[in-house]
C-alpha positions in Angstrom: 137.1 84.4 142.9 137.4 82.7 139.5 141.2 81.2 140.1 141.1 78.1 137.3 139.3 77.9 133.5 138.8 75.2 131.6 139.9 75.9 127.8 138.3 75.0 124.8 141.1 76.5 122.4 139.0 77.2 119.4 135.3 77.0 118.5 133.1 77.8 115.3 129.9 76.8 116.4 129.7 78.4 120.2 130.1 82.0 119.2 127.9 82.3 115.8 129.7 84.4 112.9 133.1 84.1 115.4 136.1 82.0 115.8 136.3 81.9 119.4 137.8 80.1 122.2 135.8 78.8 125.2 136.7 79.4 128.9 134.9 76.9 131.3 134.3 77.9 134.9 133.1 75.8 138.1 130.5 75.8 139.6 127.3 75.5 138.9 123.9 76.6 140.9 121.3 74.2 138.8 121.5 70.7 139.1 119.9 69.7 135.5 120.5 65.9 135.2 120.9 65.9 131.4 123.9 68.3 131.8 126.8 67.4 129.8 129.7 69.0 131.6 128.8 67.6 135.5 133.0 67.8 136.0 132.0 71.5 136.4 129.3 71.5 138.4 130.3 71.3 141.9 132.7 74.2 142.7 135.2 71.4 144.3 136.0 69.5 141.3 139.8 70.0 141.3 142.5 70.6 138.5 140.8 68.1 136.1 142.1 69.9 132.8 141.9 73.6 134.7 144.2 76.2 133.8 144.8 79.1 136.7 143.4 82.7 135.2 146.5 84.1 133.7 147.7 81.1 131.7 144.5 80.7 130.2 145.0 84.9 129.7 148.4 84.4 128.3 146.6 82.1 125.9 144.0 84.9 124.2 147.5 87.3 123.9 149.1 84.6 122.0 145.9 83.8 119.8 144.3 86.9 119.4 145.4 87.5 116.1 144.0 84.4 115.1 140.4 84.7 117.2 137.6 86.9 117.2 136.2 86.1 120.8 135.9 84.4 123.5 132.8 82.3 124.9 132.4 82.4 128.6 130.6 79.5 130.2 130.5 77.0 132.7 128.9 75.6 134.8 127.3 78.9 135.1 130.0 82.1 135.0 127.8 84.4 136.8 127.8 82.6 140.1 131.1 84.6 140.1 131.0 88.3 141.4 134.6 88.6 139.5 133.1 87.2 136.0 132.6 91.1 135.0 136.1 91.4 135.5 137.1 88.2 133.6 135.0 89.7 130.7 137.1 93.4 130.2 140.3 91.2 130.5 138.6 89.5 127.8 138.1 93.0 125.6 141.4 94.5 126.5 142.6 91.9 124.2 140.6 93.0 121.3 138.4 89.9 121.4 134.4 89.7 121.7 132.6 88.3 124.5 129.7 86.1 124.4 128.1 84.8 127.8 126.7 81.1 128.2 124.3 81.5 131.7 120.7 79.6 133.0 119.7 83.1 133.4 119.1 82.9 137.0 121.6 86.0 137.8 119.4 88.7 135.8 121.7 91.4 137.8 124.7 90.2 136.1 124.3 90.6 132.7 124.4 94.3 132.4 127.5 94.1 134.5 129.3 91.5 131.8 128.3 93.5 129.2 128.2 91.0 126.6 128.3 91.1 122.8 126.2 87.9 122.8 124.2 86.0 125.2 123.1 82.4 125.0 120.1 81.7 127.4 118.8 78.6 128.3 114.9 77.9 128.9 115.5 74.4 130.6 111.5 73.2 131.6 108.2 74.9 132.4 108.1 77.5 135.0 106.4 74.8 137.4 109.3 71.9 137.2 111.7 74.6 137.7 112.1 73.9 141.6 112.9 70.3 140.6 116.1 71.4 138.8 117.0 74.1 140.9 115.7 73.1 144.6 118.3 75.9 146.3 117.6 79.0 143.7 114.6 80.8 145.3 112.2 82.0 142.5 114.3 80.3 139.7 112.0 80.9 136.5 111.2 84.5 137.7 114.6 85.0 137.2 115.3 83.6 134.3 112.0 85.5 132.7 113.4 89.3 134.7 117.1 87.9 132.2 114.8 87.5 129.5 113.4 91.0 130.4 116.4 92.6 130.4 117.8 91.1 127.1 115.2 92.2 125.1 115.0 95.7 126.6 119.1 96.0 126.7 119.4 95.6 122.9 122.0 93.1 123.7 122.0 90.4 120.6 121.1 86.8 122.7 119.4 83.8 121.8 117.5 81.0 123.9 118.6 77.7 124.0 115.8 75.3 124.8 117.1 71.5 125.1 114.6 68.7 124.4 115.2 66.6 127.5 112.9 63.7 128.0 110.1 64.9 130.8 111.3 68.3 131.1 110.6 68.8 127.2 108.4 67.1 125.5 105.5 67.5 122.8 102.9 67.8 126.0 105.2 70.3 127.7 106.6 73.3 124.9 103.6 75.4 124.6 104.0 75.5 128.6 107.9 76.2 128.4 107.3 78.5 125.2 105.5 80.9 127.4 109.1 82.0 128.5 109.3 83.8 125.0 108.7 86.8 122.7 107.5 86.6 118.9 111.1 88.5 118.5 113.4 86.4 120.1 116.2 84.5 118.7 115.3 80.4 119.7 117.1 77.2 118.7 115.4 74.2 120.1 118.4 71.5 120.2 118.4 67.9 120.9 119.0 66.0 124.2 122.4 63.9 124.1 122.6 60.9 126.6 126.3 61.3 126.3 128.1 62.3 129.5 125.5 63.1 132.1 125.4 64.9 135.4 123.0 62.0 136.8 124.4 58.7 135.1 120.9 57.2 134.9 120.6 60.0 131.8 123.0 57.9 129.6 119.8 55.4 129.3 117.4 58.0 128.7 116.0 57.7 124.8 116.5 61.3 123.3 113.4 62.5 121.3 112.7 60.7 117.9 112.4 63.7 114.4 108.4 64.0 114.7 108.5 64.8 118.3 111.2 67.3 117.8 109.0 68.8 114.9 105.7 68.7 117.1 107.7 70.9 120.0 109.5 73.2 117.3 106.0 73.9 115.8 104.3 74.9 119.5 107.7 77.3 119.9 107.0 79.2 116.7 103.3 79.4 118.2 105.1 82.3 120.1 108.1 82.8 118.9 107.6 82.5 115.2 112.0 82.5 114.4 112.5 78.9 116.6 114.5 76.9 115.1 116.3 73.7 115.3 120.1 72.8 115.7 121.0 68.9 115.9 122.8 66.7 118.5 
């Protein structure tokens, strides 16, 4: 059960074409060491900022003349059976829902019924055990999320983050075999600023040339890529 959010009260950059807020729940079934909200990772991580369900509820009904969605993410929402739930609480206020996942509960995403997805494609198929050692086929489910995106009509887009040995200008045309000429991809830089393994704070993020070299092997496949800064 999904009992405390975190709250981002307004956004304009996490929902595109939307003023939205951003609720944040725990727990987290990766273990990417780049990721920039660990406080949410582990399912035990306390109050830390957390608001239970209905205050954070009582929060859209106040605002919702003022915003236009909401952004559920996490950690990763859909290692909630309730998120579905969460999501028409989120309607019955008049607001639009956009979804922030990994991808690796493909089920889930017709039951959330999103008006926007944000994927993420983190590495290669191969070095997906490495970031996930307890997900069992990992990148198949991410690819059967992608699947179901594209055939669902659902507007999405994947986020592919350049992180240093996951990444890199040897790796993209591996990772961009994850994608479809049609889809929607913003490549977007790594940022060594809080991290879920410290030793990432050190890590040197990707230099412009790099950057250009992986954009140019994602529009080998998926000829929209694109690239948002860190």
């Amino acid at each position: 059960m999904i009992a405390r959010l975190g709250l981002q009260r307004s956004s304009l950059a996490d929902f595109p074409g939307v003023l939205a807020c951003v609720l944040f729940t725990v727990g987290c079934d990766f273990r990417c060491p780049w990721c920039h909200n660990p406080e949410l990772v582990e399912p035990g991580a306390g109050d830390r900022g957390l608001l239970p369900v209905g205050e954070a509820l009582g929060f859209l009904d106040r605002r919702k003349r003022v915003l236009s969605g909401a952004v559920l993410s996490g950690g990763e929402p859909c290692l909630h059976p309730d998120l579905p739930r969460l999501a028409d609480a989120v309607r019955k206020r008049g607001l639009k829902v956009k979804l922030d996942t990994n991808g690796s509960f493909p089920d889930a995403l017709a039951e959330v019924r999103a008006d926007y997805v944000a994927i993420d494609v983190k590495a290669r198929a191969a070095d997906y055990p490495k970031l996930a050692p307890l997900v069992p086929d990992s990148a198949g489910r991410v690819a059967r999320s992608l699947a179901w995106l594209r055939s669902s009509g659902t507007p999405f887009e994947v986020r592919v983050t350049a992180a240093p040995g996951f990444v890199d200008p040897e790796t993209a045309a591996v990772v961009a075999e994850f994608l479809e000429a049609g889809d929607e991809v913003v490549l977007q830089q790594f940022r060594p600023l809080r991290t879920l393994d410290p030793a990432w704070q050190a890590v040197k993020p990707h230099g412009d040339a790099a950057l250009a070299e992986m954009l140019a092997a994602l529009r080998e496949k998926a000829p929209k890529a694109r690239h948002r800064g860190g």
